[in-house]
C-alpha positions in Angstrom: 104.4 116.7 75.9 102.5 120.0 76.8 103.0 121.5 80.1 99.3 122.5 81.8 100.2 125.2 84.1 97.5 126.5 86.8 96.8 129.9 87.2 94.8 131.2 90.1 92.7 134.2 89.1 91.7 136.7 91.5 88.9 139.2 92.1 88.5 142.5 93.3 87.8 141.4 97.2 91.1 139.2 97.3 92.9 142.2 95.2 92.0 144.6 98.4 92.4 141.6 100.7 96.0 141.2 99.7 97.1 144.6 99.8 95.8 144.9 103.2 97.6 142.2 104.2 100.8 143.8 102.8 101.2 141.5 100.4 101.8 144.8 98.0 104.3 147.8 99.7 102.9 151.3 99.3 105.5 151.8 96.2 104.1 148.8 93.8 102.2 150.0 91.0 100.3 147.0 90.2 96.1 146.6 89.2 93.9 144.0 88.2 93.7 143.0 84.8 91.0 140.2 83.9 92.0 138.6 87.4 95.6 138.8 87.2 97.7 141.1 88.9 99.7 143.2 86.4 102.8 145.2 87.7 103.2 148.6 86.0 105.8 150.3 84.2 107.4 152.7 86.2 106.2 156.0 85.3 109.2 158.3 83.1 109.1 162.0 82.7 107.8 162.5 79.2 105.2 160.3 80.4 104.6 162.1 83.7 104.7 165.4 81.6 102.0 164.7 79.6 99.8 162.9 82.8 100.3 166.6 84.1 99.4 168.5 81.1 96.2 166.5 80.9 95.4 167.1 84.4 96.1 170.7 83.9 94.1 170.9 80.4 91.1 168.8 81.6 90.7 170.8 85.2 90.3 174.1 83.3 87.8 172.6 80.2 86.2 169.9 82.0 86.1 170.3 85.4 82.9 172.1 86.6 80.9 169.4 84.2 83.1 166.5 85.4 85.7 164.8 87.4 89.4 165.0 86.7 90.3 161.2 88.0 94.0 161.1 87.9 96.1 157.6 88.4 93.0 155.9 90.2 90.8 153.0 90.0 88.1 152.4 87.8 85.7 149.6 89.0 85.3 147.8 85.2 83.9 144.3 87.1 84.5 141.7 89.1 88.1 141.0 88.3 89.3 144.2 86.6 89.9 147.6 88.1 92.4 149.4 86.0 94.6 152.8 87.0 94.1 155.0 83.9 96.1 157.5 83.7 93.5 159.9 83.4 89.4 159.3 83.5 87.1 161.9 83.0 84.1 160.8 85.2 80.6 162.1 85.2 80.5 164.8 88.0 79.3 162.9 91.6 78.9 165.1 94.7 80.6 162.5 96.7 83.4 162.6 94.2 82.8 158.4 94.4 83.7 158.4 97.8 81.1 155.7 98.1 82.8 153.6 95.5 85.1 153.6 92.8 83.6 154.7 89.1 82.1 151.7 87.4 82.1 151.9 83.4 78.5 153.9 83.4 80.3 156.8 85.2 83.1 157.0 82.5 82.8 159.6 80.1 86.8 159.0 78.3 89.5 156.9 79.6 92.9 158.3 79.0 96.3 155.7 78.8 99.6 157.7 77.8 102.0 154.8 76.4 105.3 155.1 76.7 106.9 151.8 77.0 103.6 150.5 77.2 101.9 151.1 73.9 101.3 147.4 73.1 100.1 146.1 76.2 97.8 149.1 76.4 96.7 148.6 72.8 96.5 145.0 72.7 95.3 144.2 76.2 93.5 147.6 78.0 92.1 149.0 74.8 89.6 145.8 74.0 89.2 145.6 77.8 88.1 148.9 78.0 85.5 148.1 75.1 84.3 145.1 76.6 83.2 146.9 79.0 81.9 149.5 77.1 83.5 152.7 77.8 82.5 155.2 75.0 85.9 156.6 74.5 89.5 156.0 75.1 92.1 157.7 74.2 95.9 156.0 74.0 98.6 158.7 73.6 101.5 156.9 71.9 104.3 159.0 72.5 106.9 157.3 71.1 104.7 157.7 67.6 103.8 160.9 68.9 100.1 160.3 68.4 96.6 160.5 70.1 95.0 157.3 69.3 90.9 157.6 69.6 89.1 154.7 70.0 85.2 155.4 70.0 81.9 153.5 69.9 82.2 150.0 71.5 80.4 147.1 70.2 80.8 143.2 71.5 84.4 143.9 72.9 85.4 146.1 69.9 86.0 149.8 68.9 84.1 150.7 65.8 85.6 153.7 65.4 89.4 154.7 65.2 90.6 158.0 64.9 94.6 159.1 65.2 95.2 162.8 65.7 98.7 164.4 64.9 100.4 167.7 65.8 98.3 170.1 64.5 95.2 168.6 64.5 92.0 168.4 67.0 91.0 166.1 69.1 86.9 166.4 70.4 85.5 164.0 72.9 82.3 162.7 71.7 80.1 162.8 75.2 81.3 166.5 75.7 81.4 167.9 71.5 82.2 171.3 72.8 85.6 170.3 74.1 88.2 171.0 71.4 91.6 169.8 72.4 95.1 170.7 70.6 97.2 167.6 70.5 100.1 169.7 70.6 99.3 170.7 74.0 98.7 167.5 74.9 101.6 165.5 73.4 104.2 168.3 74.5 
């Protein structure tokens, strides 16, 4: 005999309704993830290292043509909003102060995997191409690779790239941007 269990999923209004009710203290790292709510791995210092690094290299290169979004929510739909570790946004003069970036304002979404790479490549990376985010970019440190994931079509990346120490890494909405993975792998 099968077990039927019930699962309640929620949206983005009871997400924000809950966590003004304290259901969440300031110190959970959770987000919404297809309607469930999905505690994160705490944060190490490689990890934290290369978030940093990132912010650093992406603030000099890309920051008078776009937004550095560091750790925050991106508005993907009605029951996903994801915290990236690092989204490059399409510049806004109200630096979305109005609303969080939807997937039209999202010019690469960043995820550095530590103890995470599955979920992140299993679960966020196809999320992130159903919603059609042009690029994503999942730094596997334990492999000590920059995966690239580029082109979504009908939930799917067409195109995946891996760069190594040594190599490049461009980002295909801003081709002028040449990025050493060793600067950004540590």
């Amino acid at each position: 005999m099968s077990v039927q269990i019930a699962r309640k999923h929620f949206n983005v209004t009871e997400f924000y309704r809950m966590a003004t009710a304290g259901v969440f203290s300031e110190d959970d790292r959770v987000e919404l993830i297809e309607g469930e709510i999905i505690e994160m791995s705490p944060i190490g210092s490689r990890h934290a290292s290369c978030v940093g690094r990132l912010t650093e290299l992406f603030g000099r290169v890309a920051g008078v043509e776009s937004i550095v979004w560091v750790q925050n929510p991106v508005h993907l739909d009605e029951y996903s909003e994801p915290l990236p570790d690092i989204a490059l946004l399409k510049r806004r003069d109200d630096f979305y102060a109005g609303s969080y970036p939807a997937p039209a304002d999202v010019l690469l979404l960043i995820e550095v995997s530590d103890t995470s790479v599955e979920y992140d490549r299993e679960i966020k990376v196809p999320l992130y191409a159903g919603a059609k985010i042009p690029e994503v970019w999942l730094v596997n440190l334990p492999a000590d690779v920059i995966e690239i994931y580029r082109q979504p079509v009908n939930g799917r990346y067409m195109e995946i790239q891996q760069a190594k120490r040594g190599e490049s890494v461009t980002l295909s909405m801003i081709p002028t941007l040449l990025l050493d993975a060793n600067s950004i792998l540590g």
